[in-house]
ROFI-536725 format. One record per atom (N, C-alpha, C): x, y, z. Coordinates in steps of 0.2 Angstrom, whole numbers, padded with zeros to 4 digits, always signed. Layout:
BEGIN
XYZ
...
//
This chain:
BEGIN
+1268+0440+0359
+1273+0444+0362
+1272+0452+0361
+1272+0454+0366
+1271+0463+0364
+1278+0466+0365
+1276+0471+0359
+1284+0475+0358
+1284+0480+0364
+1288+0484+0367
+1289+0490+0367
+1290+0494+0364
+1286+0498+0363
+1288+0506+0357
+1291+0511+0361
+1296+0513+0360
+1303+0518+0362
+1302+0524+0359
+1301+0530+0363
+1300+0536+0362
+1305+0540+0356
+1311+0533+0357
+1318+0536+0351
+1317+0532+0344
+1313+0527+0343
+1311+0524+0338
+1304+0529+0335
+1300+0530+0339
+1293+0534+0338
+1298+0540+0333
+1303+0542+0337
+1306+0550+0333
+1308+0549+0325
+1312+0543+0324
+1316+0540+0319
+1309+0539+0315
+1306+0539+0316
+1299+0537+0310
+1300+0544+0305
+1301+0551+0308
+1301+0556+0305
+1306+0558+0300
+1312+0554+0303
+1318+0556+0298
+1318+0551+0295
+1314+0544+0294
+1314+0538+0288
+1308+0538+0285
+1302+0542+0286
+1296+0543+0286
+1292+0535+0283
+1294+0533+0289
+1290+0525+0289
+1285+0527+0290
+1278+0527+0287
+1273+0528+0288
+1269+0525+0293
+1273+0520+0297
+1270+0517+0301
+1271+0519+0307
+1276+0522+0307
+1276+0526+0314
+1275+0534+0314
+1277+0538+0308
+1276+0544+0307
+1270+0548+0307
+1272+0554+0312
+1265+0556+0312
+1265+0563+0306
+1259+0564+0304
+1258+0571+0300
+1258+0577+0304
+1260+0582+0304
+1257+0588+0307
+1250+0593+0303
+1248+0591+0299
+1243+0594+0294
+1236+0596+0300
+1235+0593+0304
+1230+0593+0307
+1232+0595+0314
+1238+0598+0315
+1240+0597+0323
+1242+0591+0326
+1238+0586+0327
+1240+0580+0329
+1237+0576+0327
+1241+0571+0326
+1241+0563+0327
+1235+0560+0320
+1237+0560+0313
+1230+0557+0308
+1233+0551+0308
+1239+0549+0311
+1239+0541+0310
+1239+0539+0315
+1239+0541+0321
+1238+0538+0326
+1230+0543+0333
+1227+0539+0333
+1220+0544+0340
+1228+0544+0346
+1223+0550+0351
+1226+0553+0356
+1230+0548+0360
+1227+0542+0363
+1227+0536+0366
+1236+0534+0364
+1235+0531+0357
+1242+0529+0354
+1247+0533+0355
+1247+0540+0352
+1250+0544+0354
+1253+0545+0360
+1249+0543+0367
+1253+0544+0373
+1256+0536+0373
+1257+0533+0371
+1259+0525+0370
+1267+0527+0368
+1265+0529+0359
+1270+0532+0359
+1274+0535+0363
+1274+0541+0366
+1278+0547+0371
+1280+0544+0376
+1277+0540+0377
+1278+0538+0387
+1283+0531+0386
+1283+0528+0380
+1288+0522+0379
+1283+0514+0381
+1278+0519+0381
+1275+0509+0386
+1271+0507+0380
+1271+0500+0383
+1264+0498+0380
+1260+0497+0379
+1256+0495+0373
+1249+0497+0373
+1245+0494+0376
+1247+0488+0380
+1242+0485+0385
+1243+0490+0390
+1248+0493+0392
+1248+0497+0400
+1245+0505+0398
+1240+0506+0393
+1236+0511+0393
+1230+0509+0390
+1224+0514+0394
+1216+0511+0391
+1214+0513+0385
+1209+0512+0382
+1206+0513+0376
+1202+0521+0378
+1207+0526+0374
+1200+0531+0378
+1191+0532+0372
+1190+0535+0375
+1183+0536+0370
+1182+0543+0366
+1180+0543+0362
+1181+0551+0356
+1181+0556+0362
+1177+0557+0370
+1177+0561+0373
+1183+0563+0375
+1188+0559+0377
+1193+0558+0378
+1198+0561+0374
+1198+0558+0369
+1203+0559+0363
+1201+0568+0359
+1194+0569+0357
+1193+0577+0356
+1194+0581+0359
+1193+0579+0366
+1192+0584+0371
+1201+0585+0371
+1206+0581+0372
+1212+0583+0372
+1215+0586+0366
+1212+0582+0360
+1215+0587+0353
+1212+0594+0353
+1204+0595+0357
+1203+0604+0356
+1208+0605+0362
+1210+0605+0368
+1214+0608+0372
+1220+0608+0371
+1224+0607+0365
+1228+0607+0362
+1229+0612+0357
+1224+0612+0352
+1222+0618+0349
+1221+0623+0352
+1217+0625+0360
+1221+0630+0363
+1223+0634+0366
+1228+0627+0368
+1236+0628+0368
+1239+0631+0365
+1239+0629+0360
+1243+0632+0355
+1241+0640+0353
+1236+0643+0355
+1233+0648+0355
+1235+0652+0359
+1237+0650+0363
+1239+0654+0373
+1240+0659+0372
+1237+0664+0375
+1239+0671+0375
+1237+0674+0368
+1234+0673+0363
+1231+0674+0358
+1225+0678+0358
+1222+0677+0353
+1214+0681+0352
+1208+0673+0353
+1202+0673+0354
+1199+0668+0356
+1198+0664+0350
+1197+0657+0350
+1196+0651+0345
+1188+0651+0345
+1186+0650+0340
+1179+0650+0339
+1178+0639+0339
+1172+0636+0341
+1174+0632+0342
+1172+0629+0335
+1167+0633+0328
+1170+0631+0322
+1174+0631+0320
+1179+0635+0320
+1187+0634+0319
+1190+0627+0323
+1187+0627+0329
+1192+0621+0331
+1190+0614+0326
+1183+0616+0329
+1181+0609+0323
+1182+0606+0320
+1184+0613+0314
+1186+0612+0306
+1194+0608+0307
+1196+0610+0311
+1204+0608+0313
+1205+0601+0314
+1202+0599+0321
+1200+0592+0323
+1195+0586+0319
+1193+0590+0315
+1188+0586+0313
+1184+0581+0313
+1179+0587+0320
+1174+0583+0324
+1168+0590+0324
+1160+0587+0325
+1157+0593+0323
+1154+0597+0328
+1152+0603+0327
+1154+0607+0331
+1148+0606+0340
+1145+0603+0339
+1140+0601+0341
+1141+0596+0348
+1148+0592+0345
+1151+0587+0349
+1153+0590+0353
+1159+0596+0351
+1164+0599+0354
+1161+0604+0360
+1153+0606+0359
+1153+0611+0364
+1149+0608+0371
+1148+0599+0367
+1147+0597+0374
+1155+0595+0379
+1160+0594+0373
+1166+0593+0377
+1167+0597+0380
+1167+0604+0379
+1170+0610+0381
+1165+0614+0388
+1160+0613+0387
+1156+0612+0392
+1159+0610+0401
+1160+0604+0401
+1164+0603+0406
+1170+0604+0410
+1173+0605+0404
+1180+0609+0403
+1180+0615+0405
+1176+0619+0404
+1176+0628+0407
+1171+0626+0412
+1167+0621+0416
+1166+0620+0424
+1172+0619+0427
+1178+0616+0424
+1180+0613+0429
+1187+0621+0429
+1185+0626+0424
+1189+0631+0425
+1195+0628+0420
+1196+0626+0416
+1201+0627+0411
+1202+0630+0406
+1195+0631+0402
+1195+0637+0396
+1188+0640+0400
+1189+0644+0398
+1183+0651+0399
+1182+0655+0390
+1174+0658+0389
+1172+0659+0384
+1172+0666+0384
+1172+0669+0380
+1174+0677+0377
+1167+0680+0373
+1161+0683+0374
+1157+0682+0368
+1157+0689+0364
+1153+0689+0358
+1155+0694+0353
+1158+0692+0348
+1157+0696+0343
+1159+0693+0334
+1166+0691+0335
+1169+0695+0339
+1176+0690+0339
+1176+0685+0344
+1173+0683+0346
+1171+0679+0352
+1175+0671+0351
+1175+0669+0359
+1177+0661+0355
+1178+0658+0365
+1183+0653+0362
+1187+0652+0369
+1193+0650+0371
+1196+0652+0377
+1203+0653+0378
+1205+0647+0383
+1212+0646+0385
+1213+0643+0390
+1214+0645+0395
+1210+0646+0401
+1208+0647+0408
+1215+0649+0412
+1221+0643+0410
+1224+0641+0415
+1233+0641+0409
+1237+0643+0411
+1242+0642+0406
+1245+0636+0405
+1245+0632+0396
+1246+0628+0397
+1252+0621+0400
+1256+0626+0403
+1262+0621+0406
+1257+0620+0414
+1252+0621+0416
+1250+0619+0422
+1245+0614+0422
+1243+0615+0415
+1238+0608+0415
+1238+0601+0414
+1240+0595+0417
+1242+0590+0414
+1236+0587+0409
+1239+0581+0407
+1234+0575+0402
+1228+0575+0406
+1232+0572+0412
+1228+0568+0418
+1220+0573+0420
+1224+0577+0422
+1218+0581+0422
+1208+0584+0417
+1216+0583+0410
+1209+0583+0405
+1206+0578+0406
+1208+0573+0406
+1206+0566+0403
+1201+0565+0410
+1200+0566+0417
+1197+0565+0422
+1191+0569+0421
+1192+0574+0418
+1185+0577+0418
+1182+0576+0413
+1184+0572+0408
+1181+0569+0402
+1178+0564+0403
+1184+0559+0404
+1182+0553+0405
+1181+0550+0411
+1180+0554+0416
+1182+0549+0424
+1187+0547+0427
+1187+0545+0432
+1193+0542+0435
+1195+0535+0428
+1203+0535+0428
+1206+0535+0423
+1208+0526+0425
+1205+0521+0423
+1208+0515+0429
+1204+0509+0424
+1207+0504+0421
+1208+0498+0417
+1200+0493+0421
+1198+0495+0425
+1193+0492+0428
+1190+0496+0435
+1184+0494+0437
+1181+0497+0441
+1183+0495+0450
+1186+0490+0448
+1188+0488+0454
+1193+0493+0457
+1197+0496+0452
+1203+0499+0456
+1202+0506+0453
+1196+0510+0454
+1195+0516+0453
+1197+0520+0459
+1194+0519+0463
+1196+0520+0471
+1199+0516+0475
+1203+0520+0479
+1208+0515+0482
+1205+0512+0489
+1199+0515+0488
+1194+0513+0497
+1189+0510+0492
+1188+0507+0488
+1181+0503+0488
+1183+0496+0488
+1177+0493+0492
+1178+0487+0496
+1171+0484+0493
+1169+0487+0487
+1162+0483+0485
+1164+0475+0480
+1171+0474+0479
+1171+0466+0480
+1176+0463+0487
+1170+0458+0488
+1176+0453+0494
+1180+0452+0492
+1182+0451+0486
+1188+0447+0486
+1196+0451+0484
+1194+0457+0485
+1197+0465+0484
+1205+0462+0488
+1206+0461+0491
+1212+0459+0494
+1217+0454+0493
+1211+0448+0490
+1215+0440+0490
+1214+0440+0480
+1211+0446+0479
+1213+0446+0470
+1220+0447+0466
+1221+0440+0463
+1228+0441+0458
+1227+0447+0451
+1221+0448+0450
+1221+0452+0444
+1221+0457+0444
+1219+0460+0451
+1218+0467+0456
+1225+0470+0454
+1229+0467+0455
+1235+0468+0458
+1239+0471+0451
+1237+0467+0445
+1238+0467+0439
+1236+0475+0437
+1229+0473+0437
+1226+0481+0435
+1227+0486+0441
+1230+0486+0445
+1232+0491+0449
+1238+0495+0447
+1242+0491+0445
+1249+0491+0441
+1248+0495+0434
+1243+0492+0431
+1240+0498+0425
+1238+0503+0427
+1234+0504+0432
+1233+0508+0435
+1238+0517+0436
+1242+0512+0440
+1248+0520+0442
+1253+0517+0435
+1252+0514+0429
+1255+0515+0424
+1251+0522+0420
+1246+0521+0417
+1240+0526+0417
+1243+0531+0420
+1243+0531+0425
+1242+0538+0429
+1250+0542+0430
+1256+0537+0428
+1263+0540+0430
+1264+0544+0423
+1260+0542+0415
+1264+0545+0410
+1256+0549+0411
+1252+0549+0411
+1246+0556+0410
+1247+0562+0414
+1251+0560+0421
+1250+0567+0426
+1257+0568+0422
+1263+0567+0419
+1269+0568+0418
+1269+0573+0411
+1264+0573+0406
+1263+0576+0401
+1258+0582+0403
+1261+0590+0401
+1257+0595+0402
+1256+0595+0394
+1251+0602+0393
+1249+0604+0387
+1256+0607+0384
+1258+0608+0389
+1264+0612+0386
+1270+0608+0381
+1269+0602+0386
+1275+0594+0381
+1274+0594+0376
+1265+0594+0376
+1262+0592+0370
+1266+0597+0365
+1265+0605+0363
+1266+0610+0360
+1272+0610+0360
+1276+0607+0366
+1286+0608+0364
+1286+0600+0358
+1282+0595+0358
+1283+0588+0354
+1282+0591+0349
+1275+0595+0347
+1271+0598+0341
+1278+0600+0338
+1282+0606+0341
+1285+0606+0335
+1293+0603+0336
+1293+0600+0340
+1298+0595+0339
+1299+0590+0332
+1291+0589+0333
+1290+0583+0327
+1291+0587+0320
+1289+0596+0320
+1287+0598+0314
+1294+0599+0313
+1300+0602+0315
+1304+0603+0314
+1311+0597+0312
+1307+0591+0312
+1312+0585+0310
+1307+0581+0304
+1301+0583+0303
+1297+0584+0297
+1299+0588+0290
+1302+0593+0294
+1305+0600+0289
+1313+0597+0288
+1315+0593+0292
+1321+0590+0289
+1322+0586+0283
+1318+0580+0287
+1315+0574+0284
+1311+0577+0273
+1309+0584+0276
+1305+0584+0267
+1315+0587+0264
+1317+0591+0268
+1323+0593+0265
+1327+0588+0264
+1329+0582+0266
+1331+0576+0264
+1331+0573+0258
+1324+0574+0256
+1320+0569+0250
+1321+0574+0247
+1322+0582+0247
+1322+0586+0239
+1331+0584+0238
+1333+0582+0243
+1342+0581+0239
+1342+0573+0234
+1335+0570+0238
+1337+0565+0232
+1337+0564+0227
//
């Protein structure tokens, strides 16, 4: 039987500090839960109706996250992000690489040098990131495109239909969350954290 997690239970982890569902802010986001779950969390669905993403996936959104969070700031060097995310520095500038092809952070150079984000981030959705990271976003290959016709049986398939469903499941909470939700959740969560620790000094 799979549960649904409810975005009002996800919150109440904070103020009972169930470990099980609470997240830390020490790192920015998510040390008990990768990126993936997190949007599980927020979106209210379950975790069959989102994919497994891959470190590409999940780094590449926790650095454009950190600089989010930097918006309008001085540039992020990307060992600094590293140090933050705790991935090495080597991984991130292949992530990051694609990420300022496709135009959403641009690079600054010189001892204060580093990289910003391109585009402000209430304009960038999840969906986005995650496309140029990880591809078209889709539970199977069959319903990556909605014109491939590379199986016959693309029409009279019951599983299709299934995974099509995952599909614009995917795709209704990733286009729905900007960088910006993230950074309004970020300190939504820190600030019922900062409750949550004032709680437990009355006890």
């Amino acid at each position: 039987m799979i549960t649904v997690i409810s975005w009002e239970h996800f919150i109440e982890g904070f103020l009972t500090y169930d470990k099980n569902v609470c997240l830390s802010i020490d790192n920015l986001i998510c040390p008990y839960y990768t990126i993936d779950e997190f949007l599980v969390k927020r979106s209210g669905l379950t975790e069959v109706d989102i994919m497994r993403l891959s470190t590409k996936g999940r780094y590449g959104l926790k650095a454009m996250f950190d600089l989010a969070m930097n918006y309008g700031e001085n540039p992020v060097s990307l060992t600094t992000i590293a140090a933050r995310q705790g991935v090495s520095v080597n991984y991130l500038e292949q992530l990051i690489s694609p990420l300022r092809k496709a135009g959403f952070v641009r690079s600054v150079r010189g001892a204060q040098g580093g990289y910003l984000l391109n585009v402000s981030p209430e304009e960038i959705t999840v969906k986005e990131v995650l496309v140029v990271l990880e591809g078209p976003l889709a539970p199977t290959d069959c319903v990556k495109d909605e014109q491939d016709s590379s199986c016959d049986n693309a029409n009279y398939c019951v599983t299709r239909l299934i995974y099509e469903k995952m599909k614009e499941s995917i795709d209704q909470v990733v286009t729905s969350i900007t960088l910006k939700d993230m950074i309004d959740d970020h300190y939504r969560m820190a600030e019922l954290k900062e409750q949550a620790d004032e709680n437990f000094k009355c006890l």
